[in-house]
N, C-alpha and C positions, 0 to 999 in steps of 0.2 A: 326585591323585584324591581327592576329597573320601571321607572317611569314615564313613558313619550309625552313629547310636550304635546302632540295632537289629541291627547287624549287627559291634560289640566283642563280643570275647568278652575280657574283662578280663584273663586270663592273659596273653594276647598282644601285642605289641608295636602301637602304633599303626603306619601305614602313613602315608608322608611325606602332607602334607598337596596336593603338587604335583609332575606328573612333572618330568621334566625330560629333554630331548632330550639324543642320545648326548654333542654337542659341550656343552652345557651340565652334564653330566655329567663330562666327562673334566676343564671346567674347576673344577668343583668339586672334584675327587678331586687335582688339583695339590697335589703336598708343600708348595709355599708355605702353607698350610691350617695347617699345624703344625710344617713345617718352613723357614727363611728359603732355602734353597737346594739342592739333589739334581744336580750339574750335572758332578763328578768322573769320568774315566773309572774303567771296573771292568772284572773278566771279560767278554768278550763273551757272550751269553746263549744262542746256540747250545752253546757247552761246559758252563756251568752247566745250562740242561736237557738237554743231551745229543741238541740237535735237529744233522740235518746237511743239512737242505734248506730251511734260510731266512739270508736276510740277516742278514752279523753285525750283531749289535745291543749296544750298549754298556750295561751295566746301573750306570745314576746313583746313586750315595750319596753322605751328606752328608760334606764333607770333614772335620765335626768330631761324628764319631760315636760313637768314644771318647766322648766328653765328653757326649755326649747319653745315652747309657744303659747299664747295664751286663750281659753275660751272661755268665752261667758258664760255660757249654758254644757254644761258637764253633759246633758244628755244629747247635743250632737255625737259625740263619739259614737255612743249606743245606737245614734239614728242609722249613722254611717255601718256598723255591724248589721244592724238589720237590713237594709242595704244589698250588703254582700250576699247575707243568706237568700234574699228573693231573687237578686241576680242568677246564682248559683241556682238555688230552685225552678227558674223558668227555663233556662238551660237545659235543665235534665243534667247539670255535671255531678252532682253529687249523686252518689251511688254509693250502694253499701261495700264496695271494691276500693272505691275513694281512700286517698292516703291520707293518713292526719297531717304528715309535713307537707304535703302541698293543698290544703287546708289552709293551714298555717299560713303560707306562704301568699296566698292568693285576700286572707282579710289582712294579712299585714301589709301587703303593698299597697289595698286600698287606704287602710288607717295613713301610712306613711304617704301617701298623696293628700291627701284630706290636710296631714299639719303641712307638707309644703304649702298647699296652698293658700290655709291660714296663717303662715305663719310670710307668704310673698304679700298677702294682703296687705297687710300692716305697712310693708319696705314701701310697697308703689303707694299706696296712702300719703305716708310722708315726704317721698318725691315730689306726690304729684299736689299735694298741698302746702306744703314748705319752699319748693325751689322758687326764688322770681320768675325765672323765664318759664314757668309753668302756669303762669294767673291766666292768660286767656285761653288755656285749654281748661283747665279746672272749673273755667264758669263756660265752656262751649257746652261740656258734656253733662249729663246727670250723675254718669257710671261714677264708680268711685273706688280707687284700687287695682287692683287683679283684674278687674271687668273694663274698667277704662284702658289697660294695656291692652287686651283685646280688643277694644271697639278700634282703638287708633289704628292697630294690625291690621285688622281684617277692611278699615277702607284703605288706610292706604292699598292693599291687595286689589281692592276692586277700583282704586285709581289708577293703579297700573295696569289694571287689565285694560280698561276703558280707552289708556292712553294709547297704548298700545296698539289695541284690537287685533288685528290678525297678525301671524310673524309671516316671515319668509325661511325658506329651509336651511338658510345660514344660520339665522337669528334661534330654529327651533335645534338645530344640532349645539348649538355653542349652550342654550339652554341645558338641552340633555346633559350637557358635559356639569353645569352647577347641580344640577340636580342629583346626579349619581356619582360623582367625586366623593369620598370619602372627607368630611371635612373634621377638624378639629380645633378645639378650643385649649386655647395656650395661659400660663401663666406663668411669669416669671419674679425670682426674689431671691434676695439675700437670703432671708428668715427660715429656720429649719420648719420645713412644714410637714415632715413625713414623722409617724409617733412609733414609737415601738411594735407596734402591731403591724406596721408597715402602712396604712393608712393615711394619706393625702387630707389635711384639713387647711381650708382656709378661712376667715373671718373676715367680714367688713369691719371697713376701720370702725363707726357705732360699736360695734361690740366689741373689737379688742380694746376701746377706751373703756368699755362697761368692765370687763375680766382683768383690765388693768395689767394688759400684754404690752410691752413695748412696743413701739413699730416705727421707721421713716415718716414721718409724717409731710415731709416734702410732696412727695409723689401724690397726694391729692392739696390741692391749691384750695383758699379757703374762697376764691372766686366759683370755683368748683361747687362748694359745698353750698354758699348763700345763691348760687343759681341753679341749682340745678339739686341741690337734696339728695345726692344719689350714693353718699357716706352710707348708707343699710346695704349696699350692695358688694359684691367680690367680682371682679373685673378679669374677662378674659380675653385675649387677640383670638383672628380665627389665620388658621392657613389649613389649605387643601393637602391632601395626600398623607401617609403615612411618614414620610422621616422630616424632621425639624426643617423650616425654610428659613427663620431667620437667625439672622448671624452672631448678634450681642441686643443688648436689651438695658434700655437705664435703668429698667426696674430689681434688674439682681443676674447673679452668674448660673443661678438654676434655673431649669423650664420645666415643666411640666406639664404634659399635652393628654388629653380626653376627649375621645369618639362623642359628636355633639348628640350620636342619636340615643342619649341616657335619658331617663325619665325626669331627672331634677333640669335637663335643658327642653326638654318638647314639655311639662308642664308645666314650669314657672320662672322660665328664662325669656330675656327679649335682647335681641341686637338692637346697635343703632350704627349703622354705613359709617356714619362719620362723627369724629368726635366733636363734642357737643361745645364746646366750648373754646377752643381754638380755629381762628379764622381761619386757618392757610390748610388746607386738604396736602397732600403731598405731591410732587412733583412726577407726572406719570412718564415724562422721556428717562428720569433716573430707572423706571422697573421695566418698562415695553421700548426696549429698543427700537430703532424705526422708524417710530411713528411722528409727522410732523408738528413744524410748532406749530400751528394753526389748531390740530387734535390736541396738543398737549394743554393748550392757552382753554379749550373748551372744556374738556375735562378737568382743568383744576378750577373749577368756577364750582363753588359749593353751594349745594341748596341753600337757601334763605331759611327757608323751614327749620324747627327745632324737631318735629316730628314724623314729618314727611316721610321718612329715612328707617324708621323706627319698625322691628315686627315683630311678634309674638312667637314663642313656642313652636310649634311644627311647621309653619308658617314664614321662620329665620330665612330655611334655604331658597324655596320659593320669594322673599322677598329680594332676598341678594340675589338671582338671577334674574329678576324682573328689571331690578332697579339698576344693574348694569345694559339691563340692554335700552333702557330709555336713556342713559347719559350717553351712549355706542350710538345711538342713530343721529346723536346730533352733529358728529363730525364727521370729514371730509369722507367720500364713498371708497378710499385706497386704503386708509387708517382702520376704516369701520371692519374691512373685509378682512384687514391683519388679524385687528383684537377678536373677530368672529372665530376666523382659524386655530387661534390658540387656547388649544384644550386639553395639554399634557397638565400634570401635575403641577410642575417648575412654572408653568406660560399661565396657567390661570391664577397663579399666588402673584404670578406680575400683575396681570390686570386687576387682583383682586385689591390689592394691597400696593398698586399702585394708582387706582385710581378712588380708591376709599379707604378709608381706616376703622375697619370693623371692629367692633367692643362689646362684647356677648356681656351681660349682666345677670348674676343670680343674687337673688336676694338673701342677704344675713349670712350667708354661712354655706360652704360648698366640702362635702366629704365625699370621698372615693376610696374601694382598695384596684380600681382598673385603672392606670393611667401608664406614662410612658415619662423617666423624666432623663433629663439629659445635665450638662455641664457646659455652657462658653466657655472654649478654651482660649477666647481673647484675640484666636485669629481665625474667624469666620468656620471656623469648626466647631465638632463637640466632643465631649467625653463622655464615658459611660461611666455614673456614677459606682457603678461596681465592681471596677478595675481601679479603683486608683491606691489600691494597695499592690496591683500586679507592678515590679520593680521595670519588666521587660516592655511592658505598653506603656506608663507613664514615662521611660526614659527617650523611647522616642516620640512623644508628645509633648515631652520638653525640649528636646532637641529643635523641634519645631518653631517651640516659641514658650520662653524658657514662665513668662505669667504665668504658663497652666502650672506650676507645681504650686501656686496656693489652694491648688484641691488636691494633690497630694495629700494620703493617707502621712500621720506623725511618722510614721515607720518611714515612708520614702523621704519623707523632710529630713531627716537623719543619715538620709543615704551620701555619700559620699562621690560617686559618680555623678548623683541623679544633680545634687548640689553643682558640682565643679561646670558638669553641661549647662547648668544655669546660670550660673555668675559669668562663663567663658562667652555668654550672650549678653549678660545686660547686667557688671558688678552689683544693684541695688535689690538684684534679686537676693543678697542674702538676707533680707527683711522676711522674707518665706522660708528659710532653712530654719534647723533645729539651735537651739541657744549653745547646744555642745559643739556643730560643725562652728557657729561665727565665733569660734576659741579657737579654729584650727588653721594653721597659718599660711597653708597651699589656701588654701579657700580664698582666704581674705586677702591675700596679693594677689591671687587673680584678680578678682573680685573689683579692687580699687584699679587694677591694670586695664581694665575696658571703662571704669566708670567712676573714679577719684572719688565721687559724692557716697559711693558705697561704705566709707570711712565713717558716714555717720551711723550705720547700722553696724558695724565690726564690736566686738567686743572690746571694753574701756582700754585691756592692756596692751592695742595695738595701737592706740590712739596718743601712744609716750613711746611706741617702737619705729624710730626714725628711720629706720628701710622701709616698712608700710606706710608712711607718711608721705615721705619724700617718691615714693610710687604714683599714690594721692594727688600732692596736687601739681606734681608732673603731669598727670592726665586732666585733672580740672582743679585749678589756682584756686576755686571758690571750697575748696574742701577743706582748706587750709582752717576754716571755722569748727573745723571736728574734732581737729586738733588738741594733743597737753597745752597747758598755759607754757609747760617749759620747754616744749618744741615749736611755740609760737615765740620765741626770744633767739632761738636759731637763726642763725640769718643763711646760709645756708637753705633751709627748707625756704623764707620769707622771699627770697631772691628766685626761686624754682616758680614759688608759686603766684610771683608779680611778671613774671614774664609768658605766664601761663593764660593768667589774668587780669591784668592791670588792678581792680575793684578788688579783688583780694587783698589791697592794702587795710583797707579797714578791718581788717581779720588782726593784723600784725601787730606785735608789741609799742607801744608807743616812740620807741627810741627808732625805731625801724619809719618809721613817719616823717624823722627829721635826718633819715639819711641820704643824701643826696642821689646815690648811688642806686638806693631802691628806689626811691621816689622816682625816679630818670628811668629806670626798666618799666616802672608803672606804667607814667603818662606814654610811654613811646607805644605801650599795649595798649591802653584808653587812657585819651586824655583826661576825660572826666575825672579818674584816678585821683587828677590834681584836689578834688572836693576834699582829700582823706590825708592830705600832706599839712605838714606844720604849717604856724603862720609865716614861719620865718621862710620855707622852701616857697610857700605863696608869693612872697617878695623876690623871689630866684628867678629874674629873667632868663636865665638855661632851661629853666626849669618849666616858666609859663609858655614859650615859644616851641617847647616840645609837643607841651601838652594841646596847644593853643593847632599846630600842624597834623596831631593826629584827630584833633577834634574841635574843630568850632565852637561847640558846646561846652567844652571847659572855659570859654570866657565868659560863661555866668560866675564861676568858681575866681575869678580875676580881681583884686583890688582894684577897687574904685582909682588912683593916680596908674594906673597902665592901661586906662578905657581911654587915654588922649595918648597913647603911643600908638603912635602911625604903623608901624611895622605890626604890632600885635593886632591892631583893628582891621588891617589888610587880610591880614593872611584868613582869617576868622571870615571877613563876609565872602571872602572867594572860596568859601567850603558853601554859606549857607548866610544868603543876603538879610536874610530877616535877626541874625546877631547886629545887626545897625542899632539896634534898640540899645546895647548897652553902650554904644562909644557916647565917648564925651560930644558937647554940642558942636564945639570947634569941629572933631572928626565929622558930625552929620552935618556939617555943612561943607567938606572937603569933595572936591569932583571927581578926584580918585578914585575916593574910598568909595562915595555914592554912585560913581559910574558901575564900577566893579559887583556892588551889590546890589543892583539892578536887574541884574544880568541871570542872578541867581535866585532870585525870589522876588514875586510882585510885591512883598508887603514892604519892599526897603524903602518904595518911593513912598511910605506911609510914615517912615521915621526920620527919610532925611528932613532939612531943612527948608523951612517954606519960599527961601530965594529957588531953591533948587528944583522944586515944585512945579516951579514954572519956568523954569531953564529946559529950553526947546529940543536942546540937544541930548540934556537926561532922561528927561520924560519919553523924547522918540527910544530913544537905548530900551528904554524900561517897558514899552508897549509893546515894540517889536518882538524883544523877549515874553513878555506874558501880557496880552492884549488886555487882561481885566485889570491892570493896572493904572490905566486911566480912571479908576476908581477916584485914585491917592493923585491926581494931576490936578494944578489949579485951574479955576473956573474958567479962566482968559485958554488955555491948552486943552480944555474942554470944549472949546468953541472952536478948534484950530483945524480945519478940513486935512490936512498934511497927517497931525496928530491922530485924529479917528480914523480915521481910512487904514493905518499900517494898526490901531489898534486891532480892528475890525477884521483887516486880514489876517491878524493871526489868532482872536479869537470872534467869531461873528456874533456870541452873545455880548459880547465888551461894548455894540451900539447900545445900551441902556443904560451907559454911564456918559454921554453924547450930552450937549447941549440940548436942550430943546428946540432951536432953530435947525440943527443938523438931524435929530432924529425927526422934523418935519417933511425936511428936505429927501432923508430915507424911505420916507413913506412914500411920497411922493413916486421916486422911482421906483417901487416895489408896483406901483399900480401903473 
C-alpha cells in the first residue's frame, strides 16, 4: 500500500511499500530468509503449547543451532513459544480448523526472529564497544547492542523531522517517490556463494575467519576494523528499481540483489548514507547531470557525524528519503527543483548513489533462496548466470567484449568460434580459453596478431615455432621474453622485435647486445634501449648520438668521458634542460649548453654554473621561459627589477623568490 508523506508521522515506522497475499507472505517469512534449513524434528507442538485438540505438529529447528547463536538462559526459547501461544490465543486465530503447517510456520518465524535478534545483539555489541570512533556514543547512551541501534535510528528520525518540519509538495512527491520505489540491497564477489540447494549464503569476515573459509581480506582495511568494529557484519549497496544499476564492482564479477523488505533487513539490519570511514563522499555532477558546481561543491560536503546518517530496520527507507531531502534544501533553488523532479528508477539511483553511498549492514551471517543474481560483463552490462553454457547468447556477448568469456561455461571455453571471436578482439584473451584450444594454432596466431604479449599464454610448443614468434613480437617487440632460449639467438626474430621495441633488447641473446646493427635499430626505437647494449657499443659514439637524439634520457646510460662532449650534451638538454645535471663542469659552465637548457626546463638554471647564475642574460633566458626559475638565480639577479618583473610576467607566483626589498615594493603597489 502506497504511503503519502502527508500522512508520516516521522516517529513511526514506514509501512511496507506492497501488501503481499497470505501465500506470498508465508513464502517470504521461510527460515530459508536467514536461515539455510529448519527441517529437524523437535517436540511436537501440542505439548510445547500445551494444546490437546489439534494435530501433532513437529516444531523444525535448525540442526546447527548451537552454532548459530548463543543464550544464557535455555528457558527464553520456551518463554518465546509461550509467547506465541498467548499471541495466537488472544487473537481468536487458533481454531480447531487451524492448519498444523501454518502453526508451524507462524512459532517458527517467531523462534527465527527471536535468534536474529539474539544473535544482531552480540554484532552491534561488539561494534559498538570495540570500534574507536564508537567511545563517545558508547558512553552517551545506557542502551547496549540492538537497542542502542534503535535509539540512534529513531532520533536521528525525529531530528530530521524537527529539521525539517513541514515539506512543500515538491519535497512531499520526491519523498513518495523513496518511499514506494522498490529498493534493493546488492552484494557483489568473486566467492562462489550460491550451495547446491541453490541458496545464497554470505558470512561476515569474524566468521569466515572462525570456519576458516578463505576470503580477500583487502576489501575490509584493518583502519576499518580498529574503527569501526563492524567485521560481525555482511555488507550490502542499495540501488532503487528492479534491474542491476551498477556497472562493475571492486568487490567481484558477481551481484546479487534482495528485495530490502525481508524480515532479516526490517528486524536486524541498519544503513548508514555514507561510508564511515572514508573522507571523500562521491562526486554528484559524475551521477546528476546538470546540476551546478555550487550544488555539486554542497553536496559533496559529508556529515561530520559518525551516526547522524545511520537508521534502523523499517526505518532504512524513511531515513534515506528524509536525509536526502535535508542535504536537497541546502542548495541553489534550480539544482534543488531538478533533484526534486527526478523520480524514475535510473534519476533516483543518480541522486541516491550519487550523492550518498549507502551500506545496508546485517549482522553475522545473511541466507536467502529469493534473490536475483547477475554477472559484470566488463562492459557496463550484465549476464545471466544461466546462459553461460547457451553457445548462441554467450557468442554474442563476447563479440561484445570478448573479457566476458571468463564466465563462459568449460563447454564454451572449448568452443572454437566463441575462442577465435575472442582473441580476434583482444590476443590475451586466450588465458580464458580451454588448455586444448591454446594447442591450436588458428587460435594462437591470431591471438599473438592483435596482441604479441598473448605468446605468454600460448602453449610451450608455439613458443620455439618461429612463424608464431616472429607474429609476436612484430606486434609487441616486448613479447620477445616468451620466447625459446633458441629463438631468442635468432637474429632475425631479435631484429623484428628491436625495431618493434627498442627495450626488447634485454630480452635478446647476449651476442645480439654487442651487435651494432641491433643495438642502432634499438636506440633509434628508444634511446634508453642504450642501458641494455655492451660496454663496448656504450663507447660507440654512432651509437650514443642515436640513442642520445631519440632520447635525452639515455644520457644517464652515457660514460662518464662523453658527459664533456659538447655535441652529445647539446643535443640531450634541447630534448630536456634538466639532463645539465649529468654534463661535465666545463659543459655547466658553457653559455651554449646552459642557454639552450634553460629554455627547456627551470631546474637547468639549478645545475649550471654559479658564474652563470648570475649572468643577466641567462638568467633573463631562463625566467622568461619559466618565471619560478628565479628560484636558482643569484642573490644580486634576485634583487634585479628587469629580472623579477619578466619572471613575474610569466609566472605571478615566481614574486616569492623576489628580494625582500622588491617584494616590499610589490606590496606596496598592491595597496
Amino acid at each position: 500500500m502506497k504511503t503519502l508523506t502527508n500522512k508520516i508521522i516521522f516517529t513511526r515506522q514506514v509501512q511496507e511499500a506492497h501488501n503481499q497475499t497470505s501465500k506470498e507472505q508465508k513464502k517470504t517469512n521461510e527460515l530459508a530468509s536467514n536461515i539455510s534449513s529448519i527441517q529437524n524434528s523437535g517436540m511436537p507442538l501440542k505439548e510445547k503449547f500445551k494444546l490437546s485438540n489439534f494435530p501433532a505438529v513437529e516444531l523444525s529447528l535448525p540442526k546447527n543451532l548451537k552454532e548459530l547463536f548463543h543464550i544464557k538462559n535455555k528457558g527464553e526459547i520456551n518463554k518465546e513459544i509461550t509467547v506465541v501461544k498467548n499471541v495466537l490465543d488472544e487473537k481468536n486465530i487458533l481454531t480447531k480448523s487451524f492448519q498444523a503447517s501454518n502453526l508451524e510456520d507462524a512459532a517458527a518465524r517467531v523462534i527465527t526472529e527471536f535468534m536474529r535478534k539474539s544473535i544482531s545483539d552480540n554484532a552491534y555489541n561488539y561494534m559498538f564497544t570495540s570500534g574507536t570512533s564508537w567511545k563517545d556514543i558508547s558512553e552517551k547512551y545506557q542502551e547496549k547492542g540492538l537497542e542502542l541501534m534503535r535509539k540512534i535510528s529513531k532520533e536521528n528520525i525525529s531530528n530530521l523531522r524537527n529539521e525539517l518540519k513541514s515539506l512543500d509538495n515538491d519535497e512531499k512527491s520526491f519523498l513518495d517517490s523513496i518511499l514506494t520505489v522498490k529498493l534493493r540491497a546488492t552484494h557483489a564477489s568473486d566467492a562462489n556463494l550460491v550451495n547446491e540447494n541453490d541458496i545464497l549464503g554470505i558470512y561476515s569476515r569474524k566468521l569466515l575467519i572462525k570456519k576458516n573459509i578463505p576470503f580477500t581480506e583487502v576489501n575490509s582495511t584493518r583502519k576499518d576494523i580498529k574503527c569501526l568494529s563492524n567485521d560481525d557484519f555482511v555488507f550490502f549497496s542499495l540501488e532503487p528499481g528492479e534491474d542491476f544499476k551498477k556497472p562493475s564492482s571492486r568487490f567481484g564479477s558477481s551481484i546479487y540483489s534482495i528485495d530490502i523488505n525481508k524480515p532479516v533487513f526490517e528486524q536486524v539490519s541498519c544503513i548508514s548514507l555514507y561510508d564511515q570511514v572514508t573522507k571523500e563522499p562521491p562526486d554528484p555532477k559524475k551521477y546528476i547531470h546538470g546540476i551546478s558546481r555550487e550544488a555539486a561543491r554542497i553536496l559533496q560536503k559529508k556529515d561530520p557525524s559518525i551516526c547522524d546518517f545511520m537508521f534502523f530496520g523499517k526505518e532504512m527507507r524513511t531515513g534515506l528519503g528524509l536525509y536526502l531531502l535535508k542535504r536537497i534544501r541546502n542548495i541553489p533553488h534550480s539544482d534543488r527543483q531538478k533533484i526534486l523532479s527526478m523520480k524514475s528508477e535510473h534519476e533516483l539511483n543518480s541522486v541516491i548513489n550519487g550523492i550518498l553511498r549507502p551500506e545496508i549492514k546485517v549482522p553475522k551471517y545473511f541466507f536467502s533462496k529469493e534473490y536475483t543474481a547477475a554477472l559484470f560483463d566488463g562492459n557496463g552490462g550484465f549476464l545471466d548466470p544461466k546462459k553461460t553454457n547457451n553457445k548462441e547468447y554467450m557468442l554474442d556477448k563476447v563479440a561484445t567484449y570478448y573479457k566476458v568469456l571468463a564466465h563462459a561455461s568449460n563447454n564454451l571455453k572449448n568452443d572454437y568460434d566463441i575462442a577465435l571471436s575472442a582473441v580476434n578482439q583482444n590476443g590475451t584473451a586466450i588465458k580464458l580459453i580451454s588448455d586444448e584450444l591454446k594447442k591450436n594454432r588458428e587460435i594462437i596466431m591470431a591471438a599473438v596478431k592483435t596482441s604479441g604479449m598473448a605468446l605468454r599464454f600460448a602453449d610451450e610448443k608455439f613458443k620455439v615455432d618461429k612463424g608464431v614468434v616472429l607474429a609476436a613480437v612484430h606486434q609487441s617487440g616486448e613479447s620477445l621474453e616468451f620466447a625459446s632460449k633458441s629463438l631468442k639467438k635468432d637474429r632475425s626474430i631479435i631484429l623484428t622485435a628491436v625495431k618493434t621495441s627498442g627495450m626488447s633488447l634485454r630480452f635478446a641473446d647476449e651476442k645480439f647486445k654487442d651487435d651494432k646493427g641491433i643495438v642502432l635499430s634499438a636506440v633509434h626505437q628508444s634511446g634508453e634501449a642504450l642501458k641494455f647494449a655492451s660496454k663496448r657499443l656504450k663507447n660507440d659514439k654512432d651509437v650514443l648520438l642515436a640513442a642520445v637524439q631519440n632520447s635525452g634520457q639515455a644520457l644517464t646510460y652515457v660514460p662518464k668521458k662523453f658527459r664533456d662532449d659538447k655535441q652529445l650534451i647539446l643535443i640531450a638538454v634541447q630534448k630536456n634542460g634538466a639532463l645539465l645535471r649529468y654534463a661535465s663542469d666545463r659543459l655547466k659552465d658553457d653559455e651554449d649548453i646552459v642557454n639552450k637548457a634553460v629554455q627547456t626546463h627551470l631546474t637547468a638554471l639549478l645545475f649550471c654554473s654559479n658564474r652563470l647564475k648570475d649572468n643577466l642574460e641567462t638568467v633573463l633566458l631562463a625566467v622568461k621561459h619559466h618565471g619560478k626559475a628565479l628560484l636558482y638565480a643569484s642573490k644580486r639577479l634576485k634583487d634585479n627589477d628587469i629580472i623579477v618583473s619578466a619572471a613575474i610576467n610569466n609566472d605571478k607566483s615566481a614574486d616569492k623568490y623576489a628580494s625582500e626589498r622588491i617584494k616590499k615594493t610589490l606590496l606596496l603597489n598592491k595597496l
